[in-house]
C-alpha positions in Angstrom: 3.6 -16.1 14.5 6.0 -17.0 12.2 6.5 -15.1 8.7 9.1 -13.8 6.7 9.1 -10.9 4.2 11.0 -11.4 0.9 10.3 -9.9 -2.4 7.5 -10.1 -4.6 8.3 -12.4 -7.5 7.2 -11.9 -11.0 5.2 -15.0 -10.8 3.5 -13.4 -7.9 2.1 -10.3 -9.3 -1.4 -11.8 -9.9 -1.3 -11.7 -6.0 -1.8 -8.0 -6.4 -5.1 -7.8 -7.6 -5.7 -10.1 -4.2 -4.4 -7.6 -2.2 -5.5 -4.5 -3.8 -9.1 -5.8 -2.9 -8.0 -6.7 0.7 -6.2 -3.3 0.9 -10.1 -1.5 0.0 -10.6 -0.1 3.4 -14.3 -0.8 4.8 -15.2 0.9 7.8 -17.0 -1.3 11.0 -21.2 -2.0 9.5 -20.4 -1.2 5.9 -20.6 -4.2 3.4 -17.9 -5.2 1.4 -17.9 -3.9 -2.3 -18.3 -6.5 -5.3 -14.8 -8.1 -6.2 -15.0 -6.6 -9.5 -14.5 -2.8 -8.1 -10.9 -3.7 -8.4 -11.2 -3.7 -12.3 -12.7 0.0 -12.2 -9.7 2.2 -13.9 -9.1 3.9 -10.9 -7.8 1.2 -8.9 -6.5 -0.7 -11.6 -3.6 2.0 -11.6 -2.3 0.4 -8.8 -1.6 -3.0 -10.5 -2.0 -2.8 -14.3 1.4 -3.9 -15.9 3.0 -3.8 -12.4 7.1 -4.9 -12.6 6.9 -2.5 -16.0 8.5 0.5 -14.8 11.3 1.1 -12.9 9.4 2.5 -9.8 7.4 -0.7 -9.8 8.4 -2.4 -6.3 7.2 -4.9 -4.1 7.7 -7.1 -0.6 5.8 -10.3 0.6 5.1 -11.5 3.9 5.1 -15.3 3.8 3.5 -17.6 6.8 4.3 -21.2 6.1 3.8 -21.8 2.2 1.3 -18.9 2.3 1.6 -15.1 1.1 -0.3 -13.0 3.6 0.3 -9.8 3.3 1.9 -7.5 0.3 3.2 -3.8 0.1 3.9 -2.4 -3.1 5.3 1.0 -4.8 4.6 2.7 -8.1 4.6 6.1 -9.6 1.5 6.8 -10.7 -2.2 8.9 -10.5 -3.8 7.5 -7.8 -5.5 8.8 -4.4 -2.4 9.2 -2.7 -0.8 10.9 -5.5 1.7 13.9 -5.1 4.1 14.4 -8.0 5.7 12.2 -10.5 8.6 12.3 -8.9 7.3 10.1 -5.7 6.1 6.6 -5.7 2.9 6.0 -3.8 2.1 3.1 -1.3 -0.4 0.4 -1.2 -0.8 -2.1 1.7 -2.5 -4.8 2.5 -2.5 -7.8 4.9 -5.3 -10.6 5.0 -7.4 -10.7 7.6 -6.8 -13.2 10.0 -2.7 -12.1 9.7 -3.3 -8.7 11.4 -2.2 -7.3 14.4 0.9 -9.1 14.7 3.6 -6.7 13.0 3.6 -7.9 9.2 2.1 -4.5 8.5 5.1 -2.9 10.3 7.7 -5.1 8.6 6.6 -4.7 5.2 6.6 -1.1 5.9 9.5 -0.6 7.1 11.2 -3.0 4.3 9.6 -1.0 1.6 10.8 2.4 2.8 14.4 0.9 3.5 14.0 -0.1 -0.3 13.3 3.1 -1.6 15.8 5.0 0.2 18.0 2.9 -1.6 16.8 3.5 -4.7 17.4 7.0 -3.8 13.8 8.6 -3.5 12.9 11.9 -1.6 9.9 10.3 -0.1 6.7 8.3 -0.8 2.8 8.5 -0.5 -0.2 7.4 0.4 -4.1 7.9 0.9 -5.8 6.6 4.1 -9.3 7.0 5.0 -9.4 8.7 8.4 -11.0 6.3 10.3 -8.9 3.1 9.3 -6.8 1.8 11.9 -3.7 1.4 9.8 -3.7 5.5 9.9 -1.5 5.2 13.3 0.9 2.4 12.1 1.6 5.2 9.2 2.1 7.9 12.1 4.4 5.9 14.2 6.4 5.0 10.9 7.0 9.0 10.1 3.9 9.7 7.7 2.3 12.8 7.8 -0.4 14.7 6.2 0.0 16.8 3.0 -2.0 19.5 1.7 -2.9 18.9 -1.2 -4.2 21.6 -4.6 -7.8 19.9 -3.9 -7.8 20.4 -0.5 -8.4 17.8 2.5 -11.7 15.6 2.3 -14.3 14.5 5.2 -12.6 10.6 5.0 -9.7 10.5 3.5 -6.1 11.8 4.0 -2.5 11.7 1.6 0.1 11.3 3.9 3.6 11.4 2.8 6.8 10.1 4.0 10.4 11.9 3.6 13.0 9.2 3.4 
């Protein structure tokens, strides 16, 4: 398949609340949650205001004329949170577009990114059983411990750049 990743445009960032929903990991016989859990303040966090602060950063994977995939970066208080000195990670690829390396570019352009913009390292929160838990492995992530402790489903996992 062909693609390309570029960077996400201002006139793009509505594409985020696309891909935060498509990023909402749901494990084999669950159902999907209601569109509108993406508007619950906890998520929001990840794309409320996004290109405001200087953290803010994102990458697009583009098939054709369409954007199929996204990975973006912010400091903030979300699951995958560490300190406020370390941006944390949100991916997402639409189904369909999967299992043919966007993941693994937009990864890997993301974390070239940030080592440019000279941060330590990055974050994220996975659920244990979702299968993007060993592209994070095979691109250097590993598991934190955290104040609260580790829960039953879901893991931060950090990456030093």
């Amino acid at each position: 398949m062909n693609y390309s990743i570029r960077e996400l445009q201002e006139t793009e960032y509505h594409l985020l609340d696309d891909f935060l929903y498509e990023a909402i990991y749901i494990p084999e016989g669950m159902q999907k949650p209601p569109r509108d859990i993406i508007y619950e303040p906890s998520l929001q966090v990840y794309v409320r205001d996004f290109g405001k602060e200087k953290s803010d950063c994102g990458f697009v994977a583009v098939a054709g004329e369409k954007v199929v995939g996204a990975v973006w970066v912010r400091i903030m208080n979300d699951y995958g949170h560490i300190d406020d000195d370390t941006p944390s990670l949100a991916l997402a690829v639409y189904d369909g577009y999967r299992r043919r390396g966007i993941g693994t570019a937009l990864m890997k352009t993301v974390l070239c990114r940030l080592r440019e913009m000279g941060y330590a390292a990055v974050s994220l929160s996975v659920q244990k059983s979702n299968p993007a838990l060993t592209l994070y492995q095979r691109l250097g992530f590993e598991a934190v411990e955290t104040e609260t402790g580790d829960n039953e489903e879901d893991i931060i996992m950090r990456c030093m750049l």
